[in-house]
C-alpha positions, 0 to 999 in steps of 0.5 A: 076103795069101795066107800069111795064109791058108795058116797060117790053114787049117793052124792048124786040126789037122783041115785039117793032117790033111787036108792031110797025108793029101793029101800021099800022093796024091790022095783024094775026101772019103769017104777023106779022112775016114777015121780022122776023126770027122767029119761030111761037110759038116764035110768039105766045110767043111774042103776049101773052106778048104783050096781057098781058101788055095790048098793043095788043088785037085779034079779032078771024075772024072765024079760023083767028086771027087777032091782034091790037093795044089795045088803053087802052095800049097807054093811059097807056103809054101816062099817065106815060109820062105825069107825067115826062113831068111835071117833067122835064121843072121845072128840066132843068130850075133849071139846067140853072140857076146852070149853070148860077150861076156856070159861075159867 
């Protein structure tokens, strides 16, 4: 399922930070980690889950590489969420009439 592979790439903090960087424009992994104290292959790790799930894409500039956010990722997210927002002004109606009921 591929919601489970987006929250589980952006439960790690350094891949939400990533990712968040990504969202300002497209960077290469040199920039990426700026501001992170990581390693490149840790990097390179990070990037490859990230592409994975389906949230990040690159774009080879001759011997550069240069990373995005992958649209199709956000669409993913913004369809699971739209299922629970749905879901929960039903659930918080009901609650305020428990509670109604409760205080009488």
């Amino acid at each position: 399922m591929i919601e489970a592979d987006i929250f589980k790439a952006l439960a790690d903090p350094t891949r939400r930070r990533v990712f968040e960087k990504l969202a300002g424009g497209s960077l290469n992994a040199s920039a990426l980690r700026d501001g992170l104290e990581i390693s490149q292959p840790a990097m390179s790790q990070h990037l490859a889950v990230l592409r994975a799930a389906g949230l990040v894409r690159e774009q080879r500039q001759g011997r550069f590489v240069n990373y995005e956010v992958d649209p199709d990722g956000i669409v993913a997210i913004g369809a699971w969420l739209a299922r629970y927002r749905a879901y929960w002004p039903k659930r918080m109606e009901a609650l305020a009439d428990l509670l109604k009921d409760m205080d009488q």
